[in-house]
C-alpha positions as CSV (number, residue, x, y, z in Angstrom):
1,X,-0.7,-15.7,-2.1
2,X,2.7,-17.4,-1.6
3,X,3.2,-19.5,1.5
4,X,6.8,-17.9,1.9
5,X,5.3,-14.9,2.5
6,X,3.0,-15.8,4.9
7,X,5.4,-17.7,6.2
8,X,7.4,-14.8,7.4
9,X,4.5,-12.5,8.4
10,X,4.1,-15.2,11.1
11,X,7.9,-15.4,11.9
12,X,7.8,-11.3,12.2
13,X,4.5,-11.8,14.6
14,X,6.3,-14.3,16.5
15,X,9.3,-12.8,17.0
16,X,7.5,-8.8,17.3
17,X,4.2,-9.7,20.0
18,X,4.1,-13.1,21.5
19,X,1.0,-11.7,23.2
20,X,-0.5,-10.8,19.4
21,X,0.6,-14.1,18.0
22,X,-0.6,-16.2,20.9
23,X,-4.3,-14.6,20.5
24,X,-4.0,-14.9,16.4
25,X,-3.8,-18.5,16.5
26,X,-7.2,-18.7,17.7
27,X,-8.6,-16.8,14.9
28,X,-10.1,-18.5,11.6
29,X,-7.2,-19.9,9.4
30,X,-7.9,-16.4,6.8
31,X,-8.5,-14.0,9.4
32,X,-5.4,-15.6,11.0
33,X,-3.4,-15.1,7.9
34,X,-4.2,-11.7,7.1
35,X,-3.4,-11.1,10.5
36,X,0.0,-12.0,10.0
37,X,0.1,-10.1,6.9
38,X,-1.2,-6.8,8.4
39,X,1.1,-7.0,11.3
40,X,4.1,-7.4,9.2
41,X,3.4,-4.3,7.8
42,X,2.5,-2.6,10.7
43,X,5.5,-3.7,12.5
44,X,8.0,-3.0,9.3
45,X,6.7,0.4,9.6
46,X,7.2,0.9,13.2
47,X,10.7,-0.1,13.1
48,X,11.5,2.0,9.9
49,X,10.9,5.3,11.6
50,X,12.5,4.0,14.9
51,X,15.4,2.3,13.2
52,X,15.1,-0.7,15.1
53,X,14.3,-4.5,14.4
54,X,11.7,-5.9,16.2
55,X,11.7,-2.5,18.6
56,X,14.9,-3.3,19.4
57,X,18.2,-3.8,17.8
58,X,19.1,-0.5,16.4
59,X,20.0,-0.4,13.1
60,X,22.0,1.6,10.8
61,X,19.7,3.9,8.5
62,X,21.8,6.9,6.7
63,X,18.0,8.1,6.1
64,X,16.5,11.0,8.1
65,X,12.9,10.5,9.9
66,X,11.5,12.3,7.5
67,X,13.0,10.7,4.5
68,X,12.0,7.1,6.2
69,X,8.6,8.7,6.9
70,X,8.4,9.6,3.0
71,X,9.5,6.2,1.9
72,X,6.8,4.9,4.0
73,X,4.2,6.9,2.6
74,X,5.7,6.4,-0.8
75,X,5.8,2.6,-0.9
76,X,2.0,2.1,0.7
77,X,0.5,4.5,-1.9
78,X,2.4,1.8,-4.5
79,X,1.0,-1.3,-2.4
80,X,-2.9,-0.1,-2.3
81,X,-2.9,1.1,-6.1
82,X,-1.5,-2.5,-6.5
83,X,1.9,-1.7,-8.2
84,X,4.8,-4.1,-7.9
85,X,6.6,-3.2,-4.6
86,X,10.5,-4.3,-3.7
87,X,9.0,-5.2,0.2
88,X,7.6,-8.4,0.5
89,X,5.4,-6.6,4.0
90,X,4.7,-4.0,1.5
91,X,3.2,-7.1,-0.9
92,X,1.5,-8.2,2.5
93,X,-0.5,-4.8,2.7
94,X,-1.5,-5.0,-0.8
95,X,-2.9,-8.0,-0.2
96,X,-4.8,-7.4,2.9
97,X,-6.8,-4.1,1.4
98,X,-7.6,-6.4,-1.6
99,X,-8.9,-9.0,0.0
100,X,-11.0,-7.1,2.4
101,X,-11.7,-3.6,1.1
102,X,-9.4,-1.2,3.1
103,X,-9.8,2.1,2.7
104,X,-6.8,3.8,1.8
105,X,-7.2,6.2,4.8
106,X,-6.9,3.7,7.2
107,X,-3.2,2.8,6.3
108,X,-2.5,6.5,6.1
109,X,-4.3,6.9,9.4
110,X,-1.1,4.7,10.6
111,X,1.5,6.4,9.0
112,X,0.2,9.4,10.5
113,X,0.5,8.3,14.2
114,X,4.3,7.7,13.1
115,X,4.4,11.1,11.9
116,X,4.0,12.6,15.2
117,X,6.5,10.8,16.3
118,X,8.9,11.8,13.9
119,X,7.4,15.4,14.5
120,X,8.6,15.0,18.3
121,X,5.0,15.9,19.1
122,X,4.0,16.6,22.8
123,X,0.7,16.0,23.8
124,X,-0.9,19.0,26.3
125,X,-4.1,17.1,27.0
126,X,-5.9,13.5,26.8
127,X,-7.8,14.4,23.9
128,X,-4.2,14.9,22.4
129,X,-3.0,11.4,23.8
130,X,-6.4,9.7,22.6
131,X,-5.9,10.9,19.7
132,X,-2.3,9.4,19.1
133,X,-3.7,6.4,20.3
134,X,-5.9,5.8,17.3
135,X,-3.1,6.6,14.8
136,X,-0.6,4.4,16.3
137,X,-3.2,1.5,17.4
138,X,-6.7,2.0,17.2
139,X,-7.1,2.4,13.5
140,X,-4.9,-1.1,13.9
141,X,-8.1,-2.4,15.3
142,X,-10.2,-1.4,12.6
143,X,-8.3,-2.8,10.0
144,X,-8.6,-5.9,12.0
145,X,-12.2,-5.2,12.3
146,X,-12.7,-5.2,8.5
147,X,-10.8,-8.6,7.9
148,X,-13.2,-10.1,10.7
149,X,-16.0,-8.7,8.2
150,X,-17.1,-5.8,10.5
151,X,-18.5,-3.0,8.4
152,X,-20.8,-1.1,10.9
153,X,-19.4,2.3,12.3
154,X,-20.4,1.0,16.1
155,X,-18.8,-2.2,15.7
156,X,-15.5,0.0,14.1
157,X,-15.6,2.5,17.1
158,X,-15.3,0.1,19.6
159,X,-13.0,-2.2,17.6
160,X,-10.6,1.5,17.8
161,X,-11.6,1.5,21.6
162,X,-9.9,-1.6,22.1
163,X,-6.9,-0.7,20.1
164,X,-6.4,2.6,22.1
165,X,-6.7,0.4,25.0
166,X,-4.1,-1.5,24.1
167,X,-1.7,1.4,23.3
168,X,-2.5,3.0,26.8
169,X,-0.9,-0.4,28.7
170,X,1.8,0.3,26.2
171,X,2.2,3.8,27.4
172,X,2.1,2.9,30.9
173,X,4.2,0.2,31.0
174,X,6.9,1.8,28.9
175,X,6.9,5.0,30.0
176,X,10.5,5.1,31.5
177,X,11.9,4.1,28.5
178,X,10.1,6.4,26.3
179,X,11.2,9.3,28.2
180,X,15.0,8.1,28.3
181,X,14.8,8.6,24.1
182,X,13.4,11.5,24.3
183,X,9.3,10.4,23.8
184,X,6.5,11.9,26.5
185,X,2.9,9.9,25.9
186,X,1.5,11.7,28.9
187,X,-0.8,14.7,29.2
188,X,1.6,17.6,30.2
189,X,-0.8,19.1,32.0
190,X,-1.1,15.9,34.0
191,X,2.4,16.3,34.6
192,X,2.7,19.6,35.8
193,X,0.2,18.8,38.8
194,X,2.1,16.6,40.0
195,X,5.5,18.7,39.6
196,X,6.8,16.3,36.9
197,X,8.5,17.6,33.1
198,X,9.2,15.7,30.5
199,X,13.0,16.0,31.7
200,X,12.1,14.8,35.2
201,X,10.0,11.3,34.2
202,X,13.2,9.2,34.0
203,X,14.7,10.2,37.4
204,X,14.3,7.3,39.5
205,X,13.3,9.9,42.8
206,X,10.0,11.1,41.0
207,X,8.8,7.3,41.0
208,X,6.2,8.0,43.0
209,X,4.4,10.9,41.4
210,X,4.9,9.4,38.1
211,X,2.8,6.1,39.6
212,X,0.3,8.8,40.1
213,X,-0.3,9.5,36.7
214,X,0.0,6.5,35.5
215,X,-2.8,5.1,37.5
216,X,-4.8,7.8,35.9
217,X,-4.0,6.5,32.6
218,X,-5.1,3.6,33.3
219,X,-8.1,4.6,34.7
220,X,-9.0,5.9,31.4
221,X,-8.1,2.5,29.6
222,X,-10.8,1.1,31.8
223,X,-13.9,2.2,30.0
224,X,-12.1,2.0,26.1
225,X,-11.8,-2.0,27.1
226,X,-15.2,-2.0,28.3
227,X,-16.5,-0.9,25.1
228,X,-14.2,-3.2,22.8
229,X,-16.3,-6.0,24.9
230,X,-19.7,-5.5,23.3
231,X,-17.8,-5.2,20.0
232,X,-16.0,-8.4,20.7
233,X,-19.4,-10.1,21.1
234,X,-20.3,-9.4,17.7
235,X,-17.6,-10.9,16.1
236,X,-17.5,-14.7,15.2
237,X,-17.3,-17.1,17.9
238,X,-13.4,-18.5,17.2
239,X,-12.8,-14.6,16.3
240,X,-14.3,-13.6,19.3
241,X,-12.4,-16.5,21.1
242,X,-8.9,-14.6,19.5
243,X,-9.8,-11.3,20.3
244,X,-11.3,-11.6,23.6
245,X,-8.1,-13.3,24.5
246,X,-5.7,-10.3,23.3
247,X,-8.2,-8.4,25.8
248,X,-7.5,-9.9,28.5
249,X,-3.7,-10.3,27.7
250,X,-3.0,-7.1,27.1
251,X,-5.3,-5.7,30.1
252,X,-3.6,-8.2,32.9
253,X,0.2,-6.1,31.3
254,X,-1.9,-2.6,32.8
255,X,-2.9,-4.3,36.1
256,X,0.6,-5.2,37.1
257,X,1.7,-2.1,36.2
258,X,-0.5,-0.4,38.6
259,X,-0.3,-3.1,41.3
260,X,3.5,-3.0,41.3
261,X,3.4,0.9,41.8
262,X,6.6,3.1,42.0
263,X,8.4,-0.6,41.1
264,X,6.7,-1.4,37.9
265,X,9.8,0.4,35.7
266,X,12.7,-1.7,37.5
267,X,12.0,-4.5,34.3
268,X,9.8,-4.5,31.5
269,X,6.7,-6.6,32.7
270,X,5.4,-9.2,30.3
271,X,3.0,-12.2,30.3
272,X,3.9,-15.9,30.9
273,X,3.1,-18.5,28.5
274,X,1.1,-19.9,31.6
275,X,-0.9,-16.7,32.0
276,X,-1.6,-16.4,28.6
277,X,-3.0,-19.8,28.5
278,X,-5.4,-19.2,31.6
279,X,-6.4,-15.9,29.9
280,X,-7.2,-18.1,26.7
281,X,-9.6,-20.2,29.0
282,X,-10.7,-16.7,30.1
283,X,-11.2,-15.5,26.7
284,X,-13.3,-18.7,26.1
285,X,-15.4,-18.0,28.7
286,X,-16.2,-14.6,27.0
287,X,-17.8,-16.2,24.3
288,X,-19.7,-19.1,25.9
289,X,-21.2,-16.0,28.1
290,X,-22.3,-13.7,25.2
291,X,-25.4,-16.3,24.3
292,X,-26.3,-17.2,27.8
293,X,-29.7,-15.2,28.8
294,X,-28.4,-13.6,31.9
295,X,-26.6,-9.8,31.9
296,X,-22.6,-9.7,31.6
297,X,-20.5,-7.7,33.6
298,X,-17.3,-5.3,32.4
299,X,-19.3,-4.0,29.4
300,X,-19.7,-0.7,28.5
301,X,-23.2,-0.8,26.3
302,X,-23.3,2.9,25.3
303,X,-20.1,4.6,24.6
304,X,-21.4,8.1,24.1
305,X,-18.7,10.3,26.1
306,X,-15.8,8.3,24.9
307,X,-13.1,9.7,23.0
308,X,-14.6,8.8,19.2
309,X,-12.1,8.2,16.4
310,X,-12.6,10.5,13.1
311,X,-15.3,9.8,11.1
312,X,-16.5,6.7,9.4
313,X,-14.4,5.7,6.6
């Protein structure tokens, strides 16, 4: 493996999640550099179908969704069967499902999550929204599972839990924005009890009913990062350490949303470097804790009744 091309799976961390690439150096030096390599990916991908840089930054793509969505499907089925790729992200993913044993699906299972987006999808229930979740960030967790050596389907579950989690804070904290392209991540049913449309979620005078909803979905974040807990305990301890931090990161972006209420959309919320730093300690705590005798709290020992990605793979 080249150091130029880890080299610039960092930069695109660094510059795409400071949360993610404050957590991943914590991690083990080769779970820390797959990391970068599977984000790379996962990020180039993202920002194909959007035609953006970084999430932002639009580009110019002559390409349709659906051609971009072909080419991304195209040049993955290339990387896994280990044919020479033009990418070097494309390289990173090769690598990655070598070293570790991905299934094929699981990459897919990505792709697909962009899919509905390129689809325009709208999403009638939670079970619909849960399920996007896993395609656009929970399978992310599993993949992330597997480099961290995780191979049972509990530990996989809850690794998926947390990466739902994850994209729920996203969901809530960007939800304004999605709307003004176009994108709904909400239950429409949810919605329409509250008199809201799809149409309706930008207009600054519905604030307060969309606050409503959003506290719902984050409500239903609550017990998804409850579950990634116990599999966060099974992981090694400077994994752990990583992982436990992203938790906490990631779940302190949802609680200002919901403490900031009908304001939360007036700027992007984000974490300071000194937060992230005291949520580190935090996340160091976590681990100390798992092997003291005494019971933890904020874990969610049986998940049965949670939303359950599809089966084992």
């Amino acid at each position: 493996m080249s150091d130029s091309l880890i080299h610039l799976s960092r930069e695109i961390m660094q510059e795409g999640s400071k949360s993610f690439a404050a957590a991943a150096r914590l991690l083990p030096k080769e779970v820390r550099v797959s990391a970068y390599l599977l984000y790379a990916w996962c990020r180039r991908c993202d920002d194909v179908i959007d035609g953006q840089e970084f999430g932002r930054d639009v580009r110019e793509d002559p390409r349709s969704p659906q051609e971009r969505l072909a080419w991304l499907r195209q040049e993955t089925a290339r990387a896994l069967a280990g044919e020479a790729v033009e990418e070097p992200v494309f390289r990173a993913l090769g690598l990655v499902a070598q070293r570790h044993d991905l299934a094929p699906a699981l990459p897919f299972d990505l792709i697909e999550g962009f899919a509905m987006d390129v689809a325009a999808r709208r999403y009638d229930t939670l079970e619909d929204i849960l399920s996007y979740c896993y395609h656009v960030a929970g399978v992310v967790g599993v993949m992330m599972a597997h480099v961290m050596g995780a191979r049972d389907e509990d530990t996989l579950n809850r690794a998926a839990d947390l990466g739902i989690a994850f994209q729920l804070t996203n969901i809530a904290r960007d939800v304004v924005a999605d709307a003004q392209i176009g994108r709904v991540y909400l239950p429409m049913t949810w919605l329409a009890q509250e008199g809201l449309s799809a149409q309706s979620l930008a207009d600054p005078r519905q604030r307060a009913a969309l606050a409503r909803v959003v506290a719902r979905l984050l409500d239903v974040a609550e017990p998804f990062y409850a579950s990634a807990r116990v599999g966060v305990d099974r992981l090694d301890p400077r994994s752990a350490w990583g992982i436990a931090t992203a938790l906490r990161v990631y779940r302190d972006i949802g609680i200002k949303v919901r403490r900031r209420g009908q304001s939360a959309w007036d700027g992007r919320i984000s974490t300071s470097r000194k937060r992230k730093l005291y949520r580190a300690a935090g996340g160091l705590k976590d681990v100390v804790r798992r092997a003291l005798p005494w019971p933890r709290s904020g874990l969610l020992l049986d998940r049965r009744g949670l939303w359950t990605r599809p089966a084992f793979r």
